[in-house]
N, C-alpha and C positions, 0 to 999 in steps of 0.2 A: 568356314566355307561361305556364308553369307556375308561377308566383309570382304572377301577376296570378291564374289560376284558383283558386289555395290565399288567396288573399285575400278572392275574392268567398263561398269556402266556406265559411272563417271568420265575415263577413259573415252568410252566412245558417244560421250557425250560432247564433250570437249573439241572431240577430232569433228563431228557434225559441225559446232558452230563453225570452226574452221574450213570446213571443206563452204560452208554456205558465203565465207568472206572473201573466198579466192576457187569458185564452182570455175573460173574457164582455167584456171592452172594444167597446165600438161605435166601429169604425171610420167616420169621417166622412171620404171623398173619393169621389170619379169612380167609380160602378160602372159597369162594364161592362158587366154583364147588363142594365140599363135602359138602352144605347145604343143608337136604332136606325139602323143603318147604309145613307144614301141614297144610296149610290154603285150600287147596283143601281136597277132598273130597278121589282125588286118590293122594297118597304121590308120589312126584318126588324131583330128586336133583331140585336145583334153574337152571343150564344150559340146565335143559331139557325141561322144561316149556314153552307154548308157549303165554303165557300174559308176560303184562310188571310189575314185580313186584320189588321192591326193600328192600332189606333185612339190616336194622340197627342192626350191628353188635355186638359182645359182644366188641370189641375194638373198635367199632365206639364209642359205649355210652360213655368207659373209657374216647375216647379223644375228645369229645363235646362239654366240656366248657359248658353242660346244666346242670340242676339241680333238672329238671322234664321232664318228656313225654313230655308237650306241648312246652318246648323249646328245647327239643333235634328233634322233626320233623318238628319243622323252618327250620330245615337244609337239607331237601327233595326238589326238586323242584320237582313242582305239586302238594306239599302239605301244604297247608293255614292255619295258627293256626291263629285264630285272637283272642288276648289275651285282656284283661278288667284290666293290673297291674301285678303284681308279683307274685310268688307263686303257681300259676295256679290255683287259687280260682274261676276262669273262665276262659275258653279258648271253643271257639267254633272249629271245625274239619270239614274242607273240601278237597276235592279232585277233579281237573280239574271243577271247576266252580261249582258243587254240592253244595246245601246249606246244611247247618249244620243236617239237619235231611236224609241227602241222603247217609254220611257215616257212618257205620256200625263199631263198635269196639268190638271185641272180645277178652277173656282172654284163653287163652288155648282152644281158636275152642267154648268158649260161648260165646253166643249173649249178651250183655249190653245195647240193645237198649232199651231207654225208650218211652211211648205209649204216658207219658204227655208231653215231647218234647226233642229233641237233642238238649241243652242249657247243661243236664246235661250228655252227651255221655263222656263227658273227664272225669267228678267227680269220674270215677270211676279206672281212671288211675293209675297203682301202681309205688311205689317208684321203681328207677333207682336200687337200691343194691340188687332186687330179681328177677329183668330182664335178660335174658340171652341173645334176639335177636327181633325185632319187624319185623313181615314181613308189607309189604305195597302192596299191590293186587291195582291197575290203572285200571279202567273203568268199567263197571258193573258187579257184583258178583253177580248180585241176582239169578244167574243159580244156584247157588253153596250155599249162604246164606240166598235167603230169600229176603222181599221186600227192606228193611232197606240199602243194599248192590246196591243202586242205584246209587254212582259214585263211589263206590270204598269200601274196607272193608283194615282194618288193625288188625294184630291178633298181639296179645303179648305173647310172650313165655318167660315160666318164667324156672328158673331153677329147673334142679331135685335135687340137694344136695349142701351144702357147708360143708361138710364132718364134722369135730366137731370142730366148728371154734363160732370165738364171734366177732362182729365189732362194732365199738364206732364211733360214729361220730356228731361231736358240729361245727357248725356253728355261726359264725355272721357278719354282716357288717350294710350297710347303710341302712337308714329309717328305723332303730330300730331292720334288721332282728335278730334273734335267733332260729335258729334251732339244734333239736339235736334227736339223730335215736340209736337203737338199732338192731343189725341184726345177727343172731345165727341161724348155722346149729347144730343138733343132729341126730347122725348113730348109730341105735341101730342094735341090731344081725336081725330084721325082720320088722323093718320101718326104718322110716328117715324123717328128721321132720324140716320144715326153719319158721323162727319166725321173724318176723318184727314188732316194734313199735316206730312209727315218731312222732312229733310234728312241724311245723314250723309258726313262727310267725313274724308280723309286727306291725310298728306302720302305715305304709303307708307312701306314697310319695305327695301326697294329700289329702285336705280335704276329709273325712269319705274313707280312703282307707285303714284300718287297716284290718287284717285277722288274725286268727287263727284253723288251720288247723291241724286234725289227721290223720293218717295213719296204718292202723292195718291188720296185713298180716300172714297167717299160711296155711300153705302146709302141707300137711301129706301124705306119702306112707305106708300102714299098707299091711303083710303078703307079706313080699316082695320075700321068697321064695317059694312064691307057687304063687297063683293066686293075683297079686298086687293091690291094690285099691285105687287109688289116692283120697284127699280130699283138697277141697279150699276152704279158708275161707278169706273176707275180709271185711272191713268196712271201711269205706273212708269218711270224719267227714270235710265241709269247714263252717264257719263262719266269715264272712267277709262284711266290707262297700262298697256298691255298685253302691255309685255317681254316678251320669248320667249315669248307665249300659241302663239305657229303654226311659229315658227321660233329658232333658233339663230344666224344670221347676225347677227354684231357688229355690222357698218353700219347694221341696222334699229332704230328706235326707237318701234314698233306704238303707235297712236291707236286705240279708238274708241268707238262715243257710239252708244247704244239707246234706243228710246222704246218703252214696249207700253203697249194700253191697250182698254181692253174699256168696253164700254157695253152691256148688257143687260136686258128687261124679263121679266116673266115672272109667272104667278100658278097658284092650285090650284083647280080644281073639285072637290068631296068628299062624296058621300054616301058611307050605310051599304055601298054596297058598289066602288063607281068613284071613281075617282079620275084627276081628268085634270092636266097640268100641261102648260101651253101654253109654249114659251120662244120672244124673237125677239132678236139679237144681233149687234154690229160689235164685230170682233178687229182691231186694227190694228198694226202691227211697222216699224217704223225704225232701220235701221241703215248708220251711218256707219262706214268704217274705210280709215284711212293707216295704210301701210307704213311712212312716217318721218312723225311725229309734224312736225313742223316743216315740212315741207316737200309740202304735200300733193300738189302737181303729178308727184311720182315714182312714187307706186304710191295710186289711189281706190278704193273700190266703195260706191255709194250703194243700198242696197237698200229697197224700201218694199211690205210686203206688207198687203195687208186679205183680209178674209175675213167676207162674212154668211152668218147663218145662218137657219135655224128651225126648230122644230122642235115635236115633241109625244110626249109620256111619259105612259103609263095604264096603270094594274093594274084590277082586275077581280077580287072575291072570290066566287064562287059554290062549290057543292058540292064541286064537283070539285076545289076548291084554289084558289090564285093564277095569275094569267094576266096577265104582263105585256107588253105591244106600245108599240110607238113607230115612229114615221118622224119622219127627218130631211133636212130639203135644203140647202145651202150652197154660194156659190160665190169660189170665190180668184182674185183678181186679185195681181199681182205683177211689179214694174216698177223695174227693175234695169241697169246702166249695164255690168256684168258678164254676169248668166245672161239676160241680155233681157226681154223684155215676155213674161209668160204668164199665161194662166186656163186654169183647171180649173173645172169642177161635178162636186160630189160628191152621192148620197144614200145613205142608208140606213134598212133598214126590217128591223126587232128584233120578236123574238114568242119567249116562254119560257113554261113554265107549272111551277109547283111541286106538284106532288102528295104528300099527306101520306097517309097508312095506319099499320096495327099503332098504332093509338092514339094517332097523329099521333108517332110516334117514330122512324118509317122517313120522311124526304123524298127526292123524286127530280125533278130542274130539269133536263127536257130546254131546248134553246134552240139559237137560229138568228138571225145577222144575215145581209143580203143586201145589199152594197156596190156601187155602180158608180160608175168615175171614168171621164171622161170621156177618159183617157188614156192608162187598162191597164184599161178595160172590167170586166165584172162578176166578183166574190170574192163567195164564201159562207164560214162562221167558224161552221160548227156545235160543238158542247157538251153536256156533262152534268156535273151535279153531285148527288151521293150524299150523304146524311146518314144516322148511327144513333144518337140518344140512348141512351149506354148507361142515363146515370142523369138527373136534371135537371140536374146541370153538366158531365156527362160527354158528349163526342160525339166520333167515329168520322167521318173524312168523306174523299171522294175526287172529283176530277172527273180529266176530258178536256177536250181543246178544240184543236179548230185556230186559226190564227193569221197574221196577214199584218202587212205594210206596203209601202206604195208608196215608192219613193227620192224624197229631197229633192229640188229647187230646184238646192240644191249639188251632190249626189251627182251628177245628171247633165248640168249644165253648168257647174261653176264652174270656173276656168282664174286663177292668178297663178306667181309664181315658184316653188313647191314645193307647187302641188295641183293635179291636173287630172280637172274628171270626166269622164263617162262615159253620152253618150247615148243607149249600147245596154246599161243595166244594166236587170235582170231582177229585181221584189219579189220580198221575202223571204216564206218560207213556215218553218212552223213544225207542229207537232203534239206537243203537251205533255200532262204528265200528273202527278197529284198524289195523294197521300193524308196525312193527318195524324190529328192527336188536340187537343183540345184540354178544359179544364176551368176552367171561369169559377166564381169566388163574388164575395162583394166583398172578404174579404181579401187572395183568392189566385189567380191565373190564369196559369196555363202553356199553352203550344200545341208539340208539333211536328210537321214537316212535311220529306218525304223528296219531291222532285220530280227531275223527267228533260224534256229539252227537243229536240227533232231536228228540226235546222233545217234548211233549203237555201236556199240564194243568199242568206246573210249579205254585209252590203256592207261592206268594208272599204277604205283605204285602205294600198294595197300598194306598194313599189317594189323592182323586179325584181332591184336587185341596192345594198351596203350604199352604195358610193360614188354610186348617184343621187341628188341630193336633192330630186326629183319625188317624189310620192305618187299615185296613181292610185286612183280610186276601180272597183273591183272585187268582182264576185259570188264568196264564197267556196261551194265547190261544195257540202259534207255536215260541219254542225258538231252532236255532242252536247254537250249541259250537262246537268250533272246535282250532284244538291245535296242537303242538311240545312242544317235553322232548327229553332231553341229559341229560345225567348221567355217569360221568367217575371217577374212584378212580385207582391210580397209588399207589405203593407203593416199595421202592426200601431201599438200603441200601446206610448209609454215616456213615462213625468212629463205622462202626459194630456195627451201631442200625438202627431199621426199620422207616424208614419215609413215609409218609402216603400225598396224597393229594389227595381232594375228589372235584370235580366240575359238577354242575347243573347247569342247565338252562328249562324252560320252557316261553311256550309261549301259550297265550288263548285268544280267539278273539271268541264272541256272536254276536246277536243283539238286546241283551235285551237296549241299549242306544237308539235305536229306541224312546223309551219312554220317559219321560221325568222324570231325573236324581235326581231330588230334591222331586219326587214321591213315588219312594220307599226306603223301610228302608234295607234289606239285599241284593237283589240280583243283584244290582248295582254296587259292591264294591268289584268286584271280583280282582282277580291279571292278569293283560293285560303281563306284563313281570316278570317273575322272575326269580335273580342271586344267586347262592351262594357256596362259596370256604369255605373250609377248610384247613388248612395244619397242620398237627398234627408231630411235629418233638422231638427227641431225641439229645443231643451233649453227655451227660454224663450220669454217670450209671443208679443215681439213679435220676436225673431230667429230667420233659420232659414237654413240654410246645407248648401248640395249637393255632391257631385265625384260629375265624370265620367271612365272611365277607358274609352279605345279601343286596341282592338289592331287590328293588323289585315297581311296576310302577302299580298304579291301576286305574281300569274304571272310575273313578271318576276324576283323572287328578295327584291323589297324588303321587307322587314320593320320596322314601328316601334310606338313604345308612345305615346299622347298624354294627359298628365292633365289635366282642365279645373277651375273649381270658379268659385264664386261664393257671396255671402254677403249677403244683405239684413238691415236694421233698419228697421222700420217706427218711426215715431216722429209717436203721432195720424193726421193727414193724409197725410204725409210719409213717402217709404220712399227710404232710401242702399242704394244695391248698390255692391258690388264684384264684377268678373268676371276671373279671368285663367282666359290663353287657354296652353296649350303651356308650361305649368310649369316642368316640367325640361327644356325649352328642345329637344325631337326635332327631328334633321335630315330632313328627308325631304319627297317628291312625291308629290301625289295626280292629276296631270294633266301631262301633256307633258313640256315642261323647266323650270315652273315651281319653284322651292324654295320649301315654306309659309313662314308670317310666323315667327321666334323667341318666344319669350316675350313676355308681353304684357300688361298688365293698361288694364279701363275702370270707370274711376270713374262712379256715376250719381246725381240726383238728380230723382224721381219725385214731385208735387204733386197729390194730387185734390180736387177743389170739387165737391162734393152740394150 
């Protein structure tokens, strides 16, 4: 760890002399000061905000060196992707110690959350080539989104056109991958239209670790000169072997097969001062899984969850500041061979207002959502957020906020050979609190952020003594977390091209180890430290070439180091990548008793037609 840190120092030791030999250089990438961040409710640029959010950029993705969502937000610190293999056939999504059902992912401002459980919250992640920027929203959002948004929410924004363009892209490398995508914008005189259709496959790295995986993606803007009306359409197809995903038992040979898929309409009313955004929505989730792959009749569970929605989001600019409100209604249906046939209705109804003063340089975001489920009845998830421009890039800022969730689907009825829930568990509550700093330009932008977290009736899954091999899902009675995040991206110029270096760090300390470590199966295994650099560089026109470096130190005692890197040549039309994955080849687990893949590399070859 102190050899990866005296590297990154070096690093930006390096990149200082440079920036001091060429200080009037115009920097040409992503600023951040002109993003404005619509994961709220009230639109702001990203430097007026007063949470800690972090914004993956359209040139972050470019130079990532990832290949999916769940490997391009390994590169967050604060944010936990613990992967099952390759592919992203599984990845579970947390944020500052939150278990996988406590962050919230959103596609364009809709909710993805599933009722049977956050196992499937990434399935429905879309390919990198129709991504334009992912915001990441740090410590409770459920003021804003809802119970789901209990350590944190991440929205994906996709893009609105790729004007009339066609992209080809064929992959392959090691453990049999094959992959190959097709990606076409169409601009007509009064829509405009983005098409995506992936495939990517494996044979695996391991025993029954084969996947094959689809990807289906379509955007529509119809009557775009008059009143616009957005449409989303996706489907998101994994099929993959799932070797000790849940268990350890040799005889088992784990199967199984997800479908997610969202269809969406939705458009903006907008004068000078309202602004209304109508959305109406079907979330649908399918999930297949055997216990022995071969033999389905010894262990099934067919799950099929929907979910509609609808909803309405409006700000309001008058004297007194911004004033955002919304309500939401939706109801879950879900129909199961396992946890049974159940529906829920949910709604909720949001209202904040930001006041500005001292010359618009003091803000303060009182706010309130009001939730009622038709199953654990009505939650409120009041809030505030502070802001102080010290200077124009300089800001000071702290909120509050309570916090909820209601238990899965799973958490309290699911029952097989080593999990049983629990239909007397009690949602979780929380009351969080944050302050940070932050200072945006467009060369250079740092933020940190010190938070504290105090939960009750965290759900875990417990078993009362080591030789059970039951797990029990249970309310843990009084957990704190508490934490630091640093986030710094420089970017300067060298041989007049832009060079990029990105560095994270966070830090999270509970006292759920109180317990005893070999007890439980998720909430143990959180990240105590984690590192992570980037340096994404340019020498020549048409080559440019990145590495990524992850540290990362967990509750549990595990420690590992991972380098990534990747290297493209554009050639005209035409761009060659190469990606290797785990370099120097680290032993090590980010989820259950899965082992990552070893070293790795994928060859690609990318085609675009304008």
């Amino acid at each position: 760890m102190k050899k990866s840190i005296l590297f990154s120092a070096i690093l930006l030791t390096g990149a200082s002399q440079v920036k001091a030999q060429q200080d009037d250089a115009v920097v040409k990438v992503d600023s951040l000061s002109e993003v404005v961040v619509t994961a709220n409710r009230i639109d702001l640029p990203f430097k007026e905000n007063s949470r800690t959010i972090n914004i993956v950029t359209s040139s972050d993705i470019k130079n990532s060196a990832a290949v999916n969502v769940a490997d391009l937000l390994q590169q967050v610190a604060g944010v936990d992707i613990r992967r099952r293999g390759t592919g992203g056939s599984q990845a579970d999504l947390y944020i500052r110690g939150g278990g996988f059902d406590q962050t919230l992912l959103l596609i364009d401002g809709v909710k993805m959350d599933d009722a049977q459980t956050g196992h499937h919250t990434m399935n429905a992640a879309l390919p990198l080539e129709v991504i334009e920027r992912i915001e990441i929203i740090k410590g409770p959002a459920a003021r804003v989104f809802g119970q789901n948004a209990f350590a944190g929410a991440i929205n994906i924004i996709t893009k609105k056109n790729l004007n009339n363009s066609v992209s080809l892209n064929v992959e392959a490398g090691s453990f049999g991958q094959l992959n190959g995508s097709v990606t076409a914008g169409v601009e007509k005189e009064n829509s405009s239209h983005i098409i995506h259709v992936g495939r990517i496959t494996s044979e695996g790295y391991r025993n029954n670790s084969d996947y094959d995986n689809g990807n289906y993606y379509l955007k529509s803007i119809f009557n775009k000169n008059a009143q616009p009306i957005e449409m989303t359409a996706t489907f998101m197809e994994r099929n993959f072997g799932a070797e000790n995903f849940y268990t350890t038992n040799p005889t088992f040979n784990e199967y199984e097969e997800t479908q997610n898929s969202l269809l969406a309409f939705s458009t903006t009313f907008n004068n000078n001062k309202l602004k209304i955004q109508p959305r109406i929505y079907w979330k649908r989730n399918q999930d297949l899984f055997l216990l022995r792959r071969n033999e389905p009749s010894f262990y099934r569970n067919m799950h099929i969850s929907n979910k509609i929605g609808v909803e309405t989001n409006a700000s309001y600019l008058s004297k007194l500041g911004i004033t955002g409100f919304g309500v939401e209604f939706s109801k879950i249906y879900l129909r199961s061979n396992n946890l049974g046939n159940r529906d829920r209705f949910m709604s909720n109804v949001f209202l904040e207002h930001r006041f500005s003063v001292a010359d618009n340089k003091l803000d303060i975001t009182p706010g309130v959502a009001l939730t009622y489920f038709s199953d654990f009845k009505f939650k409120g998830f009041p809030g505030l957020d502070i802001g102080y421009s010290l200077t124009n890039n300089f800001k000071v800022y702290g909120n509050i906020g309570y916090t909820y969730r209601v238990p899965t689907y799973t958490d309290l009825f699911y029952n097989d050979p080593v999990t049983s829930g629990n239909a007397d568990l009690e949602p979780e509550e929380a009351f969080a609190q944050e302050l940070g700093l932050k200072y945006t330009t467009i060369k250079f932008n740092a933020s940190i952020a010190v938070f504290n977290r105090d939960a009750d009736n965290l759900i875990d899954y417990i078993r009362n003594d080591i030789s059970e091999d039951v797990f029990t899902a249970t309310n843990i009675t009084e957990v704190n977390t508490k934490g630091l995040e640093l986030d710094a991206a420089y970017n300067f110029m060298f041989k007049d091209f832009v060079q990029t270096l990105n560095v994270g760090y966070a830090f999270l300390d509970d006292n759920i180890l109180d317990q005893n470590e070999a007890l439980s199966r998720y909430s143990l295994n959180t990240l105590k430290h984690q590192y992570t650099t980037r340096l994404s560089t340019q020498l020549f026109k048409n080559v440019r070439q990145n590495i990524v470096y992850k540290y990362a130190e967990r509750t549990t005692g595990q420690t590992y180091n991972v380098w990534d890197a990747s290297l493209a040549v554009k050639v005209n039309q035409a761009e060659l990548t190469i990606t290797a994955s785990n370099i120097f080849d680290a032993d090590y687990i980010e989820s259950g008793f899965v082992p990552m893949p070893p070293s790795n590399v994928l060859f690609g070859l990318r085609y675009s037609f304008r």
